[in-house]
VOGU-3710 file (C-alpha; in Angstrom, 3 decimals, decimal comma):
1> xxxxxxxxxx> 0,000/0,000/0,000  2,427/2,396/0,900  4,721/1,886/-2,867  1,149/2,233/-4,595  0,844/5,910/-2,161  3,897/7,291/-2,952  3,489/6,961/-6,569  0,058/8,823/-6,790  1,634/12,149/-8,406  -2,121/13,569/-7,883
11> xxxxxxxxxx> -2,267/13,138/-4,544  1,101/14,545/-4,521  0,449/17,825/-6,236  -2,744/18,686/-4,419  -0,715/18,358/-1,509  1,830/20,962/-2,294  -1,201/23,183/-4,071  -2,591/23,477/-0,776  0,610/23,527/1,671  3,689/24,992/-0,104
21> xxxxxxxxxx> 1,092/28,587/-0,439  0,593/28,254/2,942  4,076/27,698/4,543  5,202/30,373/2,479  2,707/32,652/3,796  2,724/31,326/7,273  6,438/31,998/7,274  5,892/35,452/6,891  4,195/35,079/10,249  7,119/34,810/12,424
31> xxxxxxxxxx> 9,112/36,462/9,891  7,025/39,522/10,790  7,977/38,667/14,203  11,145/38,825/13,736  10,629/42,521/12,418  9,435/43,487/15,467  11,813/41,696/17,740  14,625/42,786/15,704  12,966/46,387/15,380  12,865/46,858/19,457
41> xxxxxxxxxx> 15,905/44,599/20,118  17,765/47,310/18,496  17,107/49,905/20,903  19,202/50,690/24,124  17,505/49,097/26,427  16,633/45,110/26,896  13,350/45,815/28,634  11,552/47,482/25,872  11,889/43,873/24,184  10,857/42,004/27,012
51> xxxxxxxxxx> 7,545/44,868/27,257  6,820/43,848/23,232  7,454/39,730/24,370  4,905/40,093/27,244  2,531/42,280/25,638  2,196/40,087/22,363  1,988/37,281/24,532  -1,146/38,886/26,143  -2,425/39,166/22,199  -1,727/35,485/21,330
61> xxxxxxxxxx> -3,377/34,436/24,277  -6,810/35,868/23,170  -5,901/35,447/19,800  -5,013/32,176/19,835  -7,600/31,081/22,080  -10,149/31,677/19,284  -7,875/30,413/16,932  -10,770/27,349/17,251  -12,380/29,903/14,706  -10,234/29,350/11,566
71> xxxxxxxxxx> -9,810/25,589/12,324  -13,745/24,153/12,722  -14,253/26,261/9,908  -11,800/24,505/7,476  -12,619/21,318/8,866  -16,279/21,955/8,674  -15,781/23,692/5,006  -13,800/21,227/3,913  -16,767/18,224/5,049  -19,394/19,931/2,989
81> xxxxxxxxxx> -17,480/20,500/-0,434  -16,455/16,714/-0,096  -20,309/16,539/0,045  -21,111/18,757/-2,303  -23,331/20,684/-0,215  -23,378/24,275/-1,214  -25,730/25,564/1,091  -23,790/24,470/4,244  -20,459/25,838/2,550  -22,196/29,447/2,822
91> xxxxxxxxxx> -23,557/27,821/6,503  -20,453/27,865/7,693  -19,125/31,006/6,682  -22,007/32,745/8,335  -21,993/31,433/11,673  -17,821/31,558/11,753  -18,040/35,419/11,132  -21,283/35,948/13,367  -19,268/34,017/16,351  -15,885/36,364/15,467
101> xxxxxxxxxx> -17,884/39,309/16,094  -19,610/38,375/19,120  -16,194/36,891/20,468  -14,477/40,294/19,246  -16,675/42,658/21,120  -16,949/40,492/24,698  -12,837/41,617/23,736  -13,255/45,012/23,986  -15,309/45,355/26,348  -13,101/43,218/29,183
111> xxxxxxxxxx> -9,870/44,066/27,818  -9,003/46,736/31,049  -9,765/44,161/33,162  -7,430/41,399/31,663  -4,657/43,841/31,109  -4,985/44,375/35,206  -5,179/41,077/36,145  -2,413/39,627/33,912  -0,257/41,721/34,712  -1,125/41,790/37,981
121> xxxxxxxxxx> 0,492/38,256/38,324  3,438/39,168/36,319  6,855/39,579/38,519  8,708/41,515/35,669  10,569/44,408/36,323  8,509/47,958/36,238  9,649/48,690/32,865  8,439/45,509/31,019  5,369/45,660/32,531  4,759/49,142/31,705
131> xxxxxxxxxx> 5,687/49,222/28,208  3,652/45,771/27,777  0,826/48,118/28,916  1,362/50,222/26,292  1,709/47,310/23,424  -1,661/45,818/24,627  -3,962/48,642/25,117  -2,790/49,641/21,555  -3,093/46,104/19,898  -6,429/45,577/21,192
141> xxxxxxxxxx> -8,051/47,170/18,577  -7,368/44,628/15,985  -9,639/42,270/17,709  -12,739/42,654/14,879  -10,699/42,152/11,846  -7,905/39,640/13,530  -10,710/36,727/14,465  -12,852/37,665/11,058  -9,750/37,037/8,971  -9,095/33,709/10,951
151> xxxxxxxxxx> -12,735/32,789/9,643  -11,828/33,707/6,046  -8,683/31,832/5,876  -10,405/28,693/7,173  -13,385/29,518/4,975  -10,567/30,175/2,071  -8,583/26,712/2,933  -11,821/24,506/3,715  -12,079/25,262/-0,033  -9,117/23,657/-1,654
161> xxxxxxxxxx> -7,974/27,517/-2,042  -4,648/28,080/-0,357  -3,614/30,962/-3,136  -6,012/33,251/-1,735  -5,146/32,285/2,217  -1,281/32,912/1,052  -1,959/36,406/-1,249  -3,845/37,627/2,205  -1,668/36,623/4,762  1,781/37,937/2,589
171> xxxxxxxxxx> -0,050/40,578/1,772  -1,247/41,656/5,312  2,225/40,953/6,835  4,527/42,700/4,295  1,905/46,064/5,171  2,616/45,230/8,673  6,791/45,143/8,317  6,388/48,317/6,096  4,872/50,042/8,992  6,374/48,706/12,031
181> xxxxxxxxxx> 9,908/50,443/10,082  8,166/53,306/9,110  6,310/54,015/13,028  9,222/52,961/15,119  12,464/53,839/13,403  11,110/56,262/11,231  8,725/58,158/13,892  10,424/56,793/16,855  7,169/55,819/18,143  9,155/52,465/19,727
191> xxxxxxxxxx> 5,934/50,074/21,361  3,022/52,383/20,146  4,323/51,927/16,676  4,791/48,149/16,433  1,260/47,725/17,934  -0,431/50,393/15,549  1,091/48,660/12,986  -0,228/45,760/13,291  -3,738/47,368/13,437  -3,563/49,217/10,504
201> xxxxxxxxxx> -2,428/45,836/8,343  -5,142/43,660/10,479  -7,955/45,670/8,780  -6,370/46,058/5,003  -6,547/42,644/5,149  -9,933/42,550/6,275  -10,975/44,719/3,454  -9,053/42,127/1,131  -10,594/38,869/2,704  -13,913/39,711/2,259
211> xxxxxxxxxx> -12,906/40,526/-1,456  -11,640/37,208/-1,865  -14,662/35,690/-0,218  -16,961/36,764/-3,065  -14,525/35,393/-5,585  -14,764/32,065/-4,548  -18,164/32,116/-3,716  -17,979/33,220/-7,387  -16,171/30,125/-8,610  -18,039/27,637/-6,469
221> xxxxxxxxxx> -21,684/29,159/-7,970  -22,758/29,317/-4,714  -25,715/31,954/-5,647  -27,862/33,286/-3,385  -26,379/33,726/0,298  -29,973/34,571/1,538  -30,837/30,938/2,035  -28,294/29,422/3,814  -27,656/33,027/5,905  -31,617/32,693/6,876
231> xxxxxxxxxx> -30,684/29,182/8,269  -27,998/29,919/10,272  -29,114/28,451/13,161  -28,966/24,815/11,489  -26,254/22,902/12,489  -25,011/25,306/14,840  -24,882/22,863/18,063  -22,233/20,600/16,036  -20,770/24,083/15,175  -20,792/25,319/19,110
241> xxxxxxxxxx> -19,961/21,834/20,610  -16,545/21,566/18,120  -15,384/25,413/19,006  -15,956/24,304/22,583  -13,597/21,457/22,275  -10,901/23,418/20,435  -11,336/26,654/22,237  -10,591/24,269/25,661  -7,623/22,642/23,456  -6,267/26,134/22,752
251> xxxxxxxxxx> -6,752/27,780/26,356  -4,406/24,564/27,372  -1,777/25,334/24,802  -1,674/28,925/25,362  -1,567/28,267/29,594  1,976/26,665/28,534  2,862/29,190/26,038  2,159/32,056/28,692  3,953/30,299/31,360  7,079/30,302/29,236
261> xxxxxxxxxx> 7,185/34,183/28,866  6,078/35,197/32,266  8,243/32,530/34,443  11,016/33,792/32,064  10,158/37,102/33,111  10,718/36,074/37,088  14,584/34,937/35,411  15,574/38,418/34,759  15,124/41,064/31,870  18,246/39,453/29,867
271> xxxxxxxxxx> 16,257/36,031/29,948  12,945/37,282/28,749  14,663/38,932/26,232  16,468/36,070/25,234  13,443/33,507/25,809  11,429/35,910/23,059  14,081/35,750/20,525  14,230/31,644/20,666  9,820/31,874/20,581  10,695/33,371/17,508
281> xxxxxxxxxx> 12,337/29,936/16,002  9,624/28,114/17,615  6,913/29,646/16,065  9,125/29,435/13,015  8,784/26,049/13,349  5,377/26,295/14,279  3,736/27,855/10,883  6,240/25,821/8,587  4,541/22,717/9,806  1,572/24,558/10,247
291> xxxxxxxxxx> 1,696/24,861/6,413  1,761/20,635/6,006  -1,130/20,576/8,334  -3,779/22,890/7,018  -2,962/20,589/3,629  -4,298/17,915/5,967  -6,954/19,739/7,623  -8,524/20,332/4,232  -7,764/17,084/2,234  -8,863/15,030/5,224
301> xxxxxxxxxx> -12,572/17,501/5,646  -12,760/16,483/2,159  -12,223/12,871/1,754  -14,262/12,050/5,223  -17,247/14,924/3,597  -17,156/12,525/0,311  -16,809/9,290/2,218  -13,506/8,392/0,372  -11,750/5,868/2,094  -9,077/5,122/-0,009
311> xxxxxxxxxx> -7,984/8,801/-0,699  -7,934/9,417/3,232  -5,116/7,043/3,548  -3,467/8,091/0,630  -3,688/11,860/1,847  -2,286/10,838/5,441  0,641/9,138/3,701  1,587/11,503/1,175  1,267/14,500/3,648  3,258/12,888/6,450
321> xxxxxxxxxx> 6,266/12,412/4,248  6,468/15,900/2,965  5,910/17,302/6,714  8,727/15,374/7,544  11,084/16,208/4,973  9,972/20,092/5,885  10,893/19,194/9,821  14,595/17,551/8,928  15,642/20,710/6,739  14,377/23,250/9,783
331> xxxxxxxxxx> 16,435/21,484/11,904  19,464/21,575/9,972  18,687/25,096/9,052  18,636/25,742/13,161  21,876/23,610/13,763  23,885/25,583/10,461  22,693/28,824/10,694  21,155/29,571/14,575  23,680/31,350/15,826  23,879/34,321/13,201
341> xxxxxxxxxx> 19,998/34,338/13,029  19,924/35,136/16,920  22,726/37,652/16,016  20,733/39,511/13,626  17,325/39,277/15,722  19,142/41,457/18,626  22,556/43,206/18,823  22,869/43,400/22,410  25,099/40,895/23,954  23,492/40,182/26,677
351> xxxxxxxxxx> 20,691/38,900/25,214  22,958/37,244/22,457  24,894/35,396/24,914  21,577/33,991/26,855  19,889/32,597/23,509  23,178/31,077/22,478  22,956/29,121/26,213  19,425/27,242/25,173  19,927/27,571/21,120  20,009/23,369/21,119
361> xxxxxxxxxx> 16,738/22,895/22,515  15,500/24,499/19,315  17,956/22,709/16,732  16,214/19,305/17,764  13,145/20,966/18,201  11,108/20,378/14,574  11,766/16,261/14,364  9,917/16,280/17,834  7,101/18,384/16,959  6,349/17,700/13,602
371> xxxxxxxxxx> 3,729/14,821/14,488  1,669/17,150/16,454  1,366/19,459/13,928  -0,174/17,010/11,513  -2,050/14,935/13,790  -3,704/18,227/14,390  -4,708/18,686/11,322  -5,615/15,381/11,011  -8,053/15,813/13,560  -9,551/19,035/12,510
381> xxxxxxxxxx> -10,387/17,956/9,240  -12,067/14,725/10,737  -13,686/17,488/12,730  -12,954/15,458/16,344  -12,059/17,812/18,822  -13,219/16,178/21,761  -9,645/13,881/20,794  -7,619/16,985/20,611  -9,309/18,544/23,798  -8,515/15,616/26,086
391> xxxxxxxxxx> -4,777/14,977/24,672  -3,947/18,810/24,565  -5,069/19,004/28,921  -2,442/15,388/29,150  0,453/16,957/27,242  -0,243/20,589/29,392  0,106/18,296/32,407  3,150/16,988/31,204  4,600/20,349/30,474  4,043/21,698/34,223
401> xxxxxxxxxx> 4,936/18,356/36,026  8,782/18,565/33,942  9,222/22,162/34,436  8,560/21,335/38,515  11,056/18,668/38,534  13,638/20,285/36,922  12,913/23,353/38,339  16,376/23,697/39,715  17,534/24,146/36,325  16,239/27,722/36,056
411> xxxxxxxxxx> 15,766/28,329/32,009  16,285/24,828/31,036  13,604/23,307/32,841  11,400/25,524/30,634  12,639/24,342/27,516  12,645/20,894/28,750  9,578/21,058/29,708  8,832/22,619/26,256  10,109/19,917/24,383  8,157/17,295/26,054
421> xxxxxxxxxx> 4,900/19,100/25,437  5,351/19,171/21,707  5,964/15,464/21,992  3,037/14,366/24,159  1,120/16,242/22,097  1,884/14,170/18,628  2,225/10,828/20,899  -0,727/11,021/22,790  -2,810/11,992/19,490  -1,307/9,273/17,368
431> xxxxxxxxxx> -1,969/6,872/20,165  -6,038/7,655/19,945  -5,932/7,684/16,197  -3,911/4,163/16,099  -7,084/2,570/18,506  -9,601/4,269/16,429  -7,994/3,074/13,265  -7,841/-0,652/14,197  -11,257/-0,356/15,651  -12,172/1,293/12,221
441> xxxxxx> -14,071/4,335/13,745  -11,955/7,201/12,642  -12,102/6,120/8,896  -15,966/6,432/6,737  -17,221/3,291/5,789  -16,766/2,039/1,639
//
C-alpha cells in the first residue's frame, strides 16, 4: 500500500497546491515577528523587548484562544465540499463570522480588566510591565478584523484555495513590516508603533478577505447567500460543541505558552529577552509545519465529507512524508545557521549570549514536533475535537509536572519542559488515532 501511495503524483500535487502557499505565507508570520523583535531589540535598552514579548503574549493568548475559529471552519468547510453541499459551505461562513464578532466585542469590552489582572500576576521588572501596557492597550483594537480574517482563511482553505489564504496573509504581513519600520524607526514611536502597525495591516486585510470571499463564492456558484444566511441556526450545536472542544484545546496550549514568557520574566530582563528571541524559532517552526497541516486539515474535511476511504489514507501518507522532509531541513537550518539568526534578531550581547545558552533545545526541536502538527490537522479535518481537547489538557500536564522537577535548572527546565509538550502532544494523538484506526471508527465506511 504504501509503494502504490507514494506513486500517486495527484495526490502529490494537491498536496503541495494546498501547503507549499501556505508555509510560504505562514512563514511570513514569524518572519514579521522577527521585524518586530529585531525592530525593538535594536534599541538601548533590553526591557523594551521584554515589554513587546509580554505584551504580544497577552495578544496570542486571546488570539489564539479563538484560533478554534479558523480551524472548525476549514474542517467543517472542507466536510461539505467533499459533500457537495453548497448551502452548508455558505452555513459555515455565516456562523464563523457571526461568532468572530460576538467573540471580538466580549474583547473590547473586558480588555481593562485582563490587562490588570495579567499583569497583575506578572513579577517583571517595572519597565516591562509598563511598556507591555502600552503594546496591549494599543493592539487591542485589531480584535474585529484579527478573528474575522481567521474565519476567512479557514473559509478560504476549507475550499481547496490556499492561493487566496497565502496572497492575504503575505499581503497583510509585508503592510505590517512596512509600517512597524516606518512608526518605530522612522517616527520613533518604539511600542506604540509596532502595535499600531499591526492594526492598521489587520484591517487592510480585512478589506481584502472579504474581497476574496466573493470570488470564490464566485467560482463555487454558490448563488444566493440569503438561504443558507436565513438558516444559520442549522447545524449550529455541532458548530458550538466543536469550538468548545478546540477553544478548551487552545486555552491549554496557550496556559503553557504564557507560562514560558512570564516565568522567564521572574529569570531576569536578559532572559525574557532572550526567551522571546528563541519563541521566535519556535513559532518558526510552528507555521512551517503549520503549512503541512492545514494541507491535511482540508484534504482530510474532504475525503471524510465525500466518504472516500481510499484517498484518506493516501492523503495521510503523502502529507506525512512531505511534513517530515519540511521538519529535517528546519532542523538543519537551526543547527547551520542559529547562531547568526539570533545575532541579527538582537545586537545586544546580553541577550545574544543567553539565547546562544538554550539555542540546542530548538535545533532538535522540529523532528519532535512535527507529528503534532499534523495529527492536528488530522483531527480538525475529521472534525474530532473532543480527541484533541482531552490529549492537549495530558500533554499541558506533562509540560508543568517537567518544568517542577527540573525546576532547579532555572531556564532549562522551561525548555525541557517545552520539548516534552510538543511530543506528548503528537504521541498522545497518534496513540487515539492508532485505537480508532484498528477499531475502524476514525475512517468512513466504503
Amino acid at each position: 500500500m504504501t509503494i502504490s501511495v507514494f506513486k500517486n503524483l495527484q495526490t502529490h500535487k494537491a498536496v503541495f497546491a494546498l501547503a507549499f502557499p501556505m508555509v510560504l505565507s505562514n512563514i511570513t508570520v514569524p518572519l514579521l515577528g522577527l521585524v518586530d523583535t529585531a525592530v525593538i531589540g535594536h534599541l538601548e535598552h533590553a526591557f523594551y523587548l521584554g515589554g513587546v514579548a509580554m505584551g504580544s503574549t497577552m495578544i496570542t493568548v486571546l488570539f489564539f484562544l479563538l484560533g478554534f475559529l479558523r480551524m472548525s471552519t476549514t474542517g467543517l468547510t472542507a466536510q461539505a465540499l467533499g459533500a457537495n453541499d453548497k448551502q452548508a459551505l455558505v452555513r459555515v461562513l455565516a456562523q464563523g463570522v457571526l461568532m468572530s464578532l460576538l467573540a471580538a466585542l466580549v474583547i473590547l469590552l473586558i480588555h481593562p480588566l485582563i490587562e490588570r489582572v495579567v499583569l497583575g500576576l506578572s513579577d517583571a521588572s517595572d519597565e516591562v510591565r509598563f511598556y507591555a501596557e502600552e503594546y496591549f492597550s494599543v493592539r487591542i483594537w485589531s480584535a474585529p478584523a484579527t478573528l474575522t480574517n481567521m474565519v476567512i482563511m479557514g473559509w478560504l482553505l476549507g475550499t481547496q484555495n490556499a492561493r487566496l489564504p497565502m496572497v492575504l496573509s503575505i499581503v497583510v504581513n509585508i503592510f505590517n513590516i512596512g509600517l512597524d519600520i516606518l512608526f518605530v524607526v522612522g517616527f520613533d514611536w518604539k511600542v506604540q508603533g509596532a502595535a499600531a502597525a499591526s492594526v492598521l495591516a489587520d484591517y487592510a486585510g480585512l478589506v481584502l478577505g472579504i474581497w476574496f470571499v466573493i470570488r470564490r463564492s464566485r467560482q463555487l456558484q454558490l448563488g444566493t447567500f440569503a438561504k443558507p444566511f436565513a438558516s444559520i441556526r442549522q447545524g449550529i450545536g455541532r458548530f458550538v460543541r466543536l469550538n468548545r472542544d478546540i477553544f478548551l484545546r487552545s486555552l491549554s496550549l496557550q496556559l503553557v505558552f504564557s507560562f514560558m514568557t512570564f516565568q522567564g520574566a521572574t529569570l531576569g530582563d536578559n532572559i525574557i529577552a532572550a526567551n522571546a528571541v528563541l519563541m521566535s524559532f519556535l513559532m518558526l517552526i510552528s507555521y512551517a509545519m503549520d503549512g503541512f497541516a492545514y494541507a491535511m486539515e482540508s484534504m482530510v474535511g474532504k475525503a471524510i465529507g465525500a466518504k472516500d476511504r481510499q484517498q484518506l489514507t493516501i492523503t495521510l501518507s503523502v502529507t506525512t512524508f512531505w511534513g517530515g522532509i519540511g521538519a529535517v531541513l528546519l532542523t538543519v537550518v537551526f543547527g547551520v545557521f542559529g547562531a547568526q539568526i539570533v545575532a541579527i534578531i538582537s545586537d545586544i550581547d546580553a541577550v545574544r549570549s543567553e539565547a546562544s545558552i538554550y539555542l540546542p533545545w530548538l535545533i532538535v526541536m522540529p523532528v519532535i514536533s512535527m507529528w503534532c502538527f499534523l495529527l492536528d490537522g488530522i483531527f480538525i479535518g475529521a472534525t474530532r475535537g473532543k480527541d484533541m481537547r482531552n490529549t492537549m489538557l495530558l500533554a499541558m500536564l506533562g509540560f508543568f509536572f517537567v518544568w517542577w522537577a527540573l525546576n532547579d535548572f532555572g531556564n532549562h527546565a522551561l525548555w525541557a519542559a517545552m520539548l516534552t509538550f510538543m511530543g506528548l502532544r503528537g504521541g498522545l494523538l497518534a496513540v487515539v488515532m492508532f485505537y480508532q484506526w484498528r477499531k475502524e471508527q476514525f475512517l468512513p465506511e466504503h
